[in-house]
Steps between C-alpha positions, in 0.01 A plus 500: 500500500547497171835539288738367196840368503708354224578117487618234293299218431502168367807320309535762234514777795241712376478863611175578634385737751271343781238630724535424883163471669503453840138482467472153331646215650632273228638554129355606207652518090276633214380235244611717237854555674527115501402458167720750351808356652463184428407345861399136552083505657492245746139420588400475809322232708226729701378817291552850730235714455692878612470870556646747272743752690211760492271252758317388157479159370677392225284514203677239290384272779698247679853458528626176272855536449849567721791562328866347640757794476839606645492834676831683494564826754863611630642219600177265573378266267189268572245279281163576564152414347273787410157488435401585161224774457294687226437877463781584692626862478857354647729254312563375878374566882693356784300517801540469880675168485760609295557791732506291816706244357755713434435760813548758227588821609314773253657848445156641352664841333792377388374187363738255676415181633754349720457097571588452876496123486306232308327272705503225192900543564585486847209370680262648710682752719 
């Protein structure tokens, strides 16, 4: 399932529209994306070597970096680390995690994604 919906991320609340994937499992931001606004690379202990959303591995190789960002939509607001990615078509991918977390509720036409509950928030239910 693929589709974008708006956000604000990060301190600054940046703008950006996001890809949900229900097809990876964790999160992903493009190198360039984090470079361009500014984010902090954290490196990271044990190198990830990944698949691309298209089943191919990532040709820039493993992943080094996660980035530590605020995630802003309606009326949730959560810190999350992303992992940090290059050649990436999308600034950022939220995968099946994100979705479950949140038991998101996805209008596909209208381009509406409701947040039943976050898990992060009110404990497993």
């Amino acid at each position: 399932m693929l589709r974008e919906v708006t956000v604000k991320i990060g301190l600054e609340r940046i703008e950006v529209e996001v890809l949900l994937d229900s097809r990876i499992t964790g999160q992903v931001m493009s190198l360039k994306f984090a470079r361009k606004q500014g984010f902090k690379l954290k490196k990271i202990e044990r190198l990830i070597y990944m698949r691309n959303v298209d089943s191919f591995f990532n040709k820039k190789g493993l992943i080094e970096h996660k980035v530590e960002v605020n995630i802003y939509y309606q009326e949730d607001r959560e810190r999350i680390e992303i992992s940090v990615i290059g050649r990436q078509k999308w600034s950022i991918i939220l995968g099946m995690l994100w979705l479950a977390c949140h038991n998101s509720k996805i209008y596909w036409r209208t381009r509406v994604v409701k947040i039943i509950r976050c898990l992060e928030k009110y404990g497993k239910q």
